[in-house]
C-alpha positions as CSV (number, residue, x, y, z in Angstrom):
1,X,15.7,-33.7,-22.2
2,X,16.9,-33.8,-18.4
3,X,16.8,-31.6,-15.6
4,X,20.4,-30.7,-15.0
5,X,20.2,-27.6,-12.8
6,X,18.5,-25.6,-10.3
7,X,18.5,-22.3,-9.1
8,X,16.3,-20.9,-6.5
9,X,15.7,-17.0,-5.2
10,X,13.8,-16.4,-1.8
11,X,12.6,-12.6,-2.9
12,X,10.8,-9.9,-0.3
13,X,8.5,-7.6,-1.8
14,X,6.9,-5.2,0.5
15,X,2.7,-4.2,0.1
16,X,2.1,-0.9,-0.3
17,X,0.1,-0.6,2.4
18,X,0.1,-2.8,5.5
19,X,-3.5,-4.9,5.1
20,X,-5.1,-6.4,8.6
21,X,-6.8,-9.7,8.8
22,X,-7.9,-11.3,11.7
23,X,-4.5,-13.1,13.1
24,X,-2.4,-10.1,12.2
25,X,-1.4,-7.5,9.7
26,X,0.3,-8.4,6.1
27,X,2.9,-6.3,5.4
28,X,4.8,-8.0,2.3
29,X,5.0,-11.2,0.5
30,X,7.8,-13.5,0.4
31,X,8.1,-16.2,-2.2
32,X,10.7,-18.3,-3.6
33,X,11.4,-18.2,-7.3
34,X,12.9,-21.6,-8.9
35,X,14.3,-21.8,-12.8
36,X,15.0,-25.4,-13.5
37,X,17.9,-25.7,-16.3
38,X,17.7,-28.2,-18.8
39,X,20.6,-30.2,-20.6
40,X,18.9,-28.6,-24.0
41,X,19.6,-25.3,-22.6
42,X,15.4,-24.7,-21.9
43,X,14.9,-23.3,-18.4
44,X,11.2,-23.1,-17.1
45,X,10.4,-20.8,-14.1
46,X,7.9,-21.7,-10.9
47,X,7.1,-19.7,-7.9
48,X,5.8,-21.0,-4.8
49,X,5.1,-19.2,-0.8
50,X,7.9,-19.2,1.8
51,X,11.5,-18.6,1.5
52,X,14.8,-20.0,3.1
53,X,12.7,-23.4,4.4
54,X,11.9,-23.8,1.1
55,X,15.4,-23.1,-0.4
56,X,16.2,-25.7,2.0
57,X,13.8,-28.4,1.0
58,X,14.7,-27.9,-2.9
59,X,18.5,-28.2,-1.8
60,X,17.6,-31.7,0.1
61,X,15.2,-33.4,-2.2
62,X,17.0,-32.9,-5.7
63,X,16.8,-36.0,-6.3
64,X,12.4,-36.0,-6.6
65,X,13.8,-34.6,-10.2
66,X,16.9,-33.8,-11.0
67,X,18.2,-36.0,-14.3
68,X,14.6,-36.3,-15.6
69,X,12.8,-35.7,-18.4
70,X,10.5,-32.4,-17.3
71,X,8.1,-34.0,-19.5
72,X,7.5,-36.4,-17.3
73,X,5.8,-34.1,-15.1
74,X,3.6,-36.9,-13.2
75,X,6.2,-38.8,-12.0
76,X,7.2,-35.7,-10.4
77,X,4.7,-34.8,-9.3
78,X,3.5,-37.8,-7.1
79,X,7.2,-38.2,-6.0
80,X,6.5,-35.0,-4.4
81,X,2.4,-36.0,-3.2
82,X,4.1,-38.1,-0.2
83,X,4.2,-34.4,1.2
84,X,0.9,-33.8,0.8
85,X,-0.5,-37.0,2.1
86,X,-2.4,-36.2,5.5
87,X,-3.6,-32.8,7.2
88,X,-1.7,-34.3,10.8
89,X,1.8,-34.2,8.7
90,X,1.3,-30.5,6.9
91,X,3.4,-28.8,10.0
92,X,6.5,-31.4,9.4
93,X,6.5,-31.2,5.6
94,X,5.1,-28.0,4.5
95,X,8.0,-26.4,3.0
96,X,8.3,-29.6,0.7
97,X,4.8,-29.3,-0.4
98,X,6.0,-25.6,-1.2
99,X,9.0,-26.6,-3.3
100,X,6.8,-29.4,-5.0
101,X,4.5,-26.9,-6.4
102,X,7.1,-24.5,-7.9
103,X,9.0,-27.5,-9.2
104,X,6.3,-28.9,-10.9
105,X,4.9,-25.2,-11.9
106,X,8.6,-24.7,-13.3
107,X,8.3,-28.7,-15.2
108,X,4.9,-27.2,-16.6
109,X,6.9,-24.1,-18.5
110,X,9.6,-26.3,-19.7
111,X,7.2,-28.4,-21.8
112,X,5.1,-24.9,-22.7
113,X,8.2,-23.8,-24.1
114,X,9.4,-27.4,-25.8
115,X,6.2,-27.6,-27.6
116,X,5.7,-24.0,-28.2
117,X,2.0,-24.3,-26.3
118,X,0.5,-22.1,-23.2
119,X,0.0,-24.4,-20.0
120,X,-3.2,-23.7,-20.4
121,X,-3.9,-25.3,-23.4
122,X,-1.3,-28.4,-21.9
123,X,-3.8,-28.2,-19.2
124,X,-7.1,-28.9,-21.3
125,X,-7.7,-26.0,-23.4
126,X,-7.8,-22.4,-23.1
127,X,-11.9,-21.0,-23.0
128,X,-11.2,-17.3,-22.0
129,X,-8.6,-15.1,-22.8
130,X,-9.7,-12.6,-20.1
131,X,-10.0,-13.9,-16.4
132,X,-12.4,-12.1,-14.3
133,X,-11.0,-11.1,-10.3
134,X,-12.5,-10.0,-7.3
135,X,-11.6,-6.7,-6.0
136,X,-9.8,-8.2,-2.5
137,X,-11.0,-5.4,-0.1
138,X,-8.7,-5.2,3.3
139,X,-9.0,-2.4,6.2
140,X,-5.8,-1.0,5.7
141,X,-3.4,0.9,8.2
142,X,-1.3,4.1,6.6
143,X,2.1,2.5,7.4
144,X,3.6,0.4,9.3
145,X,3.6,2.5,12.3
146,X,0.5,4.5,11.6
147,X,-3.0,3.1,11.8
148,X,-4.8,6.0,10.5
149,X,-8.2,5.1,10.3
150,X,-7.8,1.8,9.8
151,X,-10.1,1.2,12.5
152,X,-12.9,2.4,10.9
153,X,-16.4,0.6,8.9
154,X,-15.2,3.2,6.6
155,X,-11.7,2.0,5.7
156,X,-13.2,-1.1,4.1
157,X,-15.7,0.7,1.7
158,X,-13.0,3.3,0.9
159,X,-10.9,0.6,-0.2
160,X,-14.0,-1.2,-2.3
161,X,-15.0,2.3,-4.3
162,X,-11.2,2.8,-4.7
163,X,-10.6,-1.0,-6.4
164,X,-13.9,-0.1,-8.5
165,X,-13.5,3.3,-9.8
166,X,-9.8,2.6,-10.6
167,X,-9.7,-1.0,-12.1
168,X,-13.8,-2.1,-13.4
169,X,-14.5,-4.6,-10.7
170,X,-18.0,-6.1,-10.6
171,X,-17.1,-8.7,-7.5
172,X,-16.0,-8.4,-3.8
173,X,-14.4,-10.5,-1.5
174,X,-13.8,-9.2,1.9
175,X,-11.4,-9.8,4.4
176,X,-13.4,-9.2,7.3
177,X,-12.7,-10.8,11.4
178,X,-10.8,-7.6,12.2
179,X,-13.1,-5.3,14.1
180,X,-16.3,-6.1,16.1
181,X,-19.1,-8.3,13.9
182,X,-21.6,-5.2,14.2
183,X,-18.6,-2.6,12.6
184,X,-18.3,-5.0,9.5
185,X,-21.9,-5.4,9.1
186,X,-21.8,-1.5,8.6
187,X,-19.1,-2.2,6.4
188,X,-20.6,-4.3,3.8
189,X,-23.9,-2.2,4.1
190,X,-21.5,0.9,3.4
191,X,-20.1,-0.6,-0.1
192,X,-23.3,-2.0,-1.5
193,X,-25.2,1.6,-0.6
194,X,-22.3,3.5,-2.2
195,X,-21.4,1.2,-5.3
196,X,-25.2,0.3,-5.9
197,X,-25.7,-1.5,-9.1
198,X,-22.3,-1.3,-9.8
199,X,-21.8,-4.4,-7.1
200,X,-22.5,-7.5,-8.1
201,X,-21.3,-10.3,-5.8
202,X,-19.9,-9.8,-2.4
203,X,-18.0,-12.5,-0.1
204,X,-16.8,-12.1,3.2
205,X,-13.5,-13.9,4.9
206,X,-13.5,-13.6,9.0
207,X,-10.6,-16.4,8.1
208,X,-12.4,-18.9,11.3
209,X,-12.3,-16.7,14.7
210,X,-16.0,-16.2,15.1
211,X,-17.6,-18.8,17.1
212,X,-21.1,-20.9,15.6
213,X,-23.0,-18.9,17.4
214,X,-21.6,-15.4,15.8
215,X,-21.4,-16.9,12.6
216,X,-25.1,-18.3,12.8
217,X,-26.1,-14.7,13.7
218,X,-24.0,-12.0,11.8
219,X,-24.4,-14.2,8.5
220,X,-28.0,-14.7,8.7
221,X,-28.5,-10.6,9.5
222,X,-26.0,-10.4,6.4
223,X,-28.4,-12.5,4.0
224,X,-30.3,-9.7,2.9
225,X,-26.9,-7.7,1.4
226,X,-27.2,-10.9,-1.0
227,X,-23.8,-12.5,0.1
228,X,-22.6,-14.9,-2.6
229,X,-20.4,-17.1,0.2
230,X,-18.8,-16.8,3.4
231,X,-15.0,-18.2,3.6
232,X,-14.2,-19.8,6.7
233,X,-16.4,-18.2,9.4
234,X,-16.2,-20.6,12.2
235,X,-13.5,-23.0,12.9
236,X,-13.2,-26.7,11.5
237,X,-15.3,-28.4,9.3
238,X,-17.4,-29.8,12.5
239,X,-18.0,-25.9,13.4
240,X,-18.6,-25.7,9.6
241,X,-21.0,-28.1,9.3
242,X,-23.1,-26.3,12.4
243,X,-23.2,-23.1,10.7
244,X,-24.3,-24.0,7.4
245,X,-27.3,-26.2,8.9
246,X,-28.5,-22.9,10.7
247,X,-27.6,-20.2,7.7
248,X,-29.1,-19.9,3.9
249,X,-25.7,-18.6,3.0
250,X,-23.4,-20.8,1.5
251,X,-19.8,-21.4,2.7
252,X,-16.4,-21.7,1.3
253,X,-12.9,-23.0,2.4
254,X,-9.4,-22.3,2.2
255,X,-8.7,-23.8,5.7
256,X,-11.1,-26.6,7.0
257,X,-10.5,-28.7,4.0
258,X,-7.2,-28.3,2.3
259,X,-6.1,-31.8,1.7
260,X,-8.1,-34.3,-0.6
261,X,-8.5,-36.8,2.5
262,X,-10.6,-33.9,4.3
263,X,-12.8,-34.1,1.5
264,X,-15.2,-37.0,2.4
265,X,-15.4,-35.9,5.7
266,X,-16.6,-32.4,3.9
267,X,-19.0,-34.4,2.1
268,X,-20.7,-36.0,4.9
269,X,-21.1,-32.9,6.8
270,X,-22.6,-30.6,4.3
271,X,-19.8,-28.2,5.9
272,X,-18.7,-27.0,2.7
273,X,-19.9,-25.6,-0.7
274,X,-17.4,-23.9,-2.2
275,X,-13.1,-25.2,-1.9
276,X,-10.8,-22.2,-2.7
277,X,-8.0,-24.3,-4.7
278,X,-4.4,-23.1,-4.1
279,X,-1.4,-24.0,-6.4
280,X,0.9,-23.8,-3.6
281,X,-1.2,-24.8,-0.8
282,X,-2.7,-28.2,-3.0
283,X,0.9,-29.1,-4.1
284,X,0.8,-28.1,-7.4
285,X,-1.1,-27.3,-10.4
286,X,-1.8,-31.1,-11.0
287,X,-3.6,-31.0,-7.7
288,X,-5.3,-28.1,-8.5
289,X,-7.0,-30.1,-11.6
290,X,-7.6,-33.1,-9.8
291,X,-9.0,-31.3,-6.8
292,X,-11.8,-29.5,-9.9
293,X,-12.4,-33.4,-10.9
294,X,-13.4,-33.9,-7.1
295,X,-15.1,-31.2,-6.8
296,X,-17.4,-32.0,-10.1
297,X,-18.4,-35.3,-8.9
298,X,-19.3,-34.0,-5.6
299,X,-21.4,-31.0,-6.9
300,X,-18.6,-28.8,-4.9
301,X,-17.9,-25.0,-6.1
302,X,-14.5,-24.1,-6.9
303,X,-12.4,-20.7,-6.6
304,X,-8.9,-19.9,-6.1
305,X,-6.9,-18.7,-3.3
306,X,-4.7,-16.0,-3.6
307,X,-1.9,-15.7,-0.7
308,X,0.5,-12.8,-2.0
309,X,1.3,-14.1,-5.4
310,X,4.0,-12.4,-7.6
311,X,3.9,-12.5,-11.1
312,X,5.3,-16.2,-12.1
313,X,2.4,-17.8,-9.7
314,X,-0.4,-15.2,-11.2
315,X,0.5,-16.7,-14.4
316,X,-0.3,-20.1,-13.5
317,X,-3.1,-19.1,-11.9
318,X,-4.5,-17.5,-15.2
319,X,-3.4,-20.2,-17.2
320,X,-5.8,-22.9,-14.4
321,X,-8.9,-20.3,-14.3
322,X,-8.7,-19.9,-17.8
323,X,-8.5,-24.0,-18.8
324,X,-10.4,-25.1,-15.8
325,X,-14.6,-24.6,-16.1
326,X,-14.8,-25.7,-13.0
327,X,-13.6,-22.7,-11.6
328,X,-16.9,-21.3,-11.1
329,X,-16.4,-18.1,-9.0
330,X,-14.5,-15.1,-9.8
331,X,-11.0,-15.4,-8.1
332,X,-9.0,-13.9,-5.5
333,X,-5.6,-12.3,-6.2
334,X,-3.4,-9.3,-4.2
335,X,-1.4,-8.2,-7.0
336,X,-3.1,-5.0,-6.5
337,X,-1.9,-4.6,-3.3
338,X,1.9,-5.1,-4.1
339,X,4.1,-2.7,-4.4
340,X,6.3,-4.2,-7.6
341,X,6.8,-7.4,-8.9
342,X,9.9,-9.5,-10.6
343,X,8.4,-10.1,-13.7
344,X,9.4,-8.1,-17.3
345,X,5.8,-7.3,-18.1
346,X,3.5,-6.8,-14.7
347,X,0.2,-8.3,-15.0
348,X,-2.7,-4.9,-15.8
349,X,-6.9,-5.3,-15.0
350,X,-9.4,-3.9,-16.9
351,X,-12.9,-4.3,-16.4
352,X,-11.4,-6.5,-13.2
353,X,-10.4,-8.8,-15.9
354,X,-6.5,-10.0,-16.6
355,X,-5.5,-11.0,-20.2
356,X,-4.1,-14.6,-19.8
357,X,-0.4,-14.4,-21.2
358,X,0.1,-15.5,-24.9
359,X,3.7,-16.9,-24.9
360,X,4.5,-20.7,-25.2
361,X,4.7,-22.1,-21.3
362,X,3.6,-19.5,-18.8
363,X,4.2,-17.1,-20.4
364,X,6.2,-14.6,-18.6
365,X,9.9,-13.4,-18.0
366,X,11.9,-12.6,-14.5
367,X,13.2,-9.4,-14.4
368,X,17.0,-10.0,-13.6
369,X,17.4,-6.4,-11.8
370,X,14.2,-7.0,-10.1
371,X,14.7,-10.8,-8.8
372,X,18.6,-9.2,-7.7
373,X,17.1,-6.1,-5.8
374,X,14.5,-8.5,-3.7
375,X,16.8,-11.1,-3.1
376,X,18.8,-8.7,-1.8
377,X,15.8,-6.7,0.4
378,X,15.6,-10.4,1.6
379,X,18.5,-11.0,2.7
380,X,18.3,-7.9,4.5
381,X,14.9,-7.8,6.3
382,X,13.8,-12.1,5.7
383,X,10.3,-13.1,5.7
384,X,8.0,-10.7,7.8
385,X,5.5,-12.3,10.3
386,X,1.6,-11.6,9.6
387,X,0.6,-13.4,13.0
388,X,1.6,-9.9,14.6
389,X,0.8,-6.0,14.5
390,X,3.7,-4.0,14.8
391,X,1.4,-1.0,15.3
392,X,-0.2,-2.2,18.4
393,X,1.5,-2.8,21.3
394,X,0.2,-6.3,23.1
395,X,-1.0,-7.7,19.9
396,X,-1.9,-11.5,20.4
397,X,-3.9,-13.2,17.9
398,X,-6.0,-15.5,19.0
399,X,-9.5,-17.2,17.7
400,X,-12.5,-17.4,18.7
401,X,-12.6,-13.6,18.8
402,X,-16.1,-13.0,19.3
């Protein structure tokens, strides 16, 4: 069996509410979607972040695996790990990194679907059927153009009890570094006073732009609201390291070690006790795996990032959390925060939980008129910035904030 074909889809899909975090204000999620077409007539699906770059860097490096065998899947993918090999080269080859993951993610479904197995099993056996989420809690602005009260301590727990009372979650993770430190300590005492017992384990994300010395403070006045981690508060894994000698709460990482030579370094430093694998972000869902092997022999928690994912990349992630027992921590996803998807049969929670698909591969099937109507809302509007706020004139991110 050989790769003989390739198409790939950049696809739009707007949020249905705008959500602010602390560089900016997401407002959709652009992806590209890749089908790789076999000479048996098999043709497996992958997903990754980014559109027309990524278009791009499939169109020039075809030949990583076009005219081979999608079972050999490793080849693959270290043809594609020269694009993830230091943290100084991520700005020049990022988009190739991109297109590695949804290739290989694509290679993955092929051989599901050849052998009649879920890439979960492929990927070491299938424990759970059900994976468990955190409700991903935002301030959120009414539209584009109208903050409402967005603004507010409020907004956040509004958004917690919503995500609770309509979809069973026990877990929180936050995305905090928006207002003033003292407003989101209200916040997080607001949602474990209103959703009591209900609440199990709340995280917060500033996403870096508080300085040591705000981090040392607002997370040690947080310890008593029983955090379970902080993501990111402080940035670098130096600033990291500072923090965590000077707070009981543990920390977590999706951006001050996100390549497997920052790891050591991690290591050293104590800066880290929890990584938040990505399958875009590590290169794949071979890294993925081999980043849960690192992360076992260091004693290192593992999670999973969740940056927008539409349906084809929320099936891979189901398939890793629900093979992987190193994922130790509920995980992050904003599905619920889409307004559609491009997938036949949209992924449902109950009890915060997701039902890991049960057909060979990854289990799930684009939508035809769905992948046509976002291509199309691509082409039309391209990939939205969430480095800005439309809704506020003078808008600059910048870190530290406070």
């Amino acid at each position: 069996m050989k790769i003989v074909n390739i198409r790939a889809t950049p696809v739009t899909v707007p949020l249905k509410r705008p959500l602010r975090w602390s560089f900016g204000v997401e407002t959709s999620t652009t992806r590209t979607i890749v089908e790789l077409e076999t000479d048996e007539g098999l043709i497996g699906v992958g997903e990754t972040r980014g559109g027309d770059e990524v278009v791009r860097a499939l169109a020039l490096h075809r030949e990583l695996f076009m005219g081979t065998d999608p079972f050999e899947v490793s080849r693959i993918a270290r043809r594609f790990a020269v694009f993830r090999m230091t943290s100084e080269q991520l700005a020049l080859v990022g988009a190739a990194k991109l297109a590695g993951a949804a290739v290989e993610m694509a290679c993955w479904d092929l051989i599901g679907k050849a052998l009649g197995k879920r890439c979960g099993d492929l990927w070491g056996g299938i424990e759970t059927e059900r994976v468990e989420f955190a409700a991903y809690v935002f301030y959120r602005y009414a539209s584009a153009t109208d903050i409402g009260d967005g603004d507010r301590p409020e907004n956040a727990a509004d958004h917690a009890e919503e995500l609770f009372d309509t979809h069973g979650f026990r877990d929180i993770k936050f995305k905090n570094g928006v207002l003033t430190p003292e407003e989101e300590i209200r916040s997080v005492r607001l949602m474990r006073e209103r959703l009591g017992g209900r609440l199990r384990y709340l995280r917060i994300d500033p996403n870096a732009v508080w300085s040591v010395q705000t981090s040392v403070r607002v997370l040690n006045e947080l310890e008593e609201y029983g955090l379970e981690f902080c993501e990111d508060p402080t940035w670098g894994l130096e600033g990291m390291s500072l923090v965590r000698e000077r707070t009981p709460v543990a920390l977590a990482t999706n951006m001050a070690c996100v390549t497997f030579e920052q790891i050591p370094l991690s290591v050293r430093l104590r800066a880290v006790d929890v990584i938040l694998g990505d399958v875009h972000f590590w290169g794949g869902p071979s890294a993925v795996l081999h980043l849960a092997k690192v992360c076992e022999t260091f004693n290192i928690g593992l999670s999973l990032h969740s940056d927008r994912e539409l349906g084809i990349s929320t099936a891979a992630v189901l398939h890793l959390a629900a093979s992987e027992t190193m994922v130790g921590h509920t995980i992050d996803t904003h599905l619920l925060e889409q307004a559609d998807d491009i997938i036949t049969e949209p992924f449902t929670f109950h009890e915060g939980r997701v039902r890991v698909p049960s057909g060979p591969g990854l289990g799930v099937t684009i939508d035809r008129d769905k992948l046509r109507f976002y291509a199309e809302h691509h082409q039309r509007v391209g990939e939205s910035s969430e480095f800005k706020d439309t809704a506020r004139a003078g808008f600059r991110a910048r870190f530290p904030k406070y």
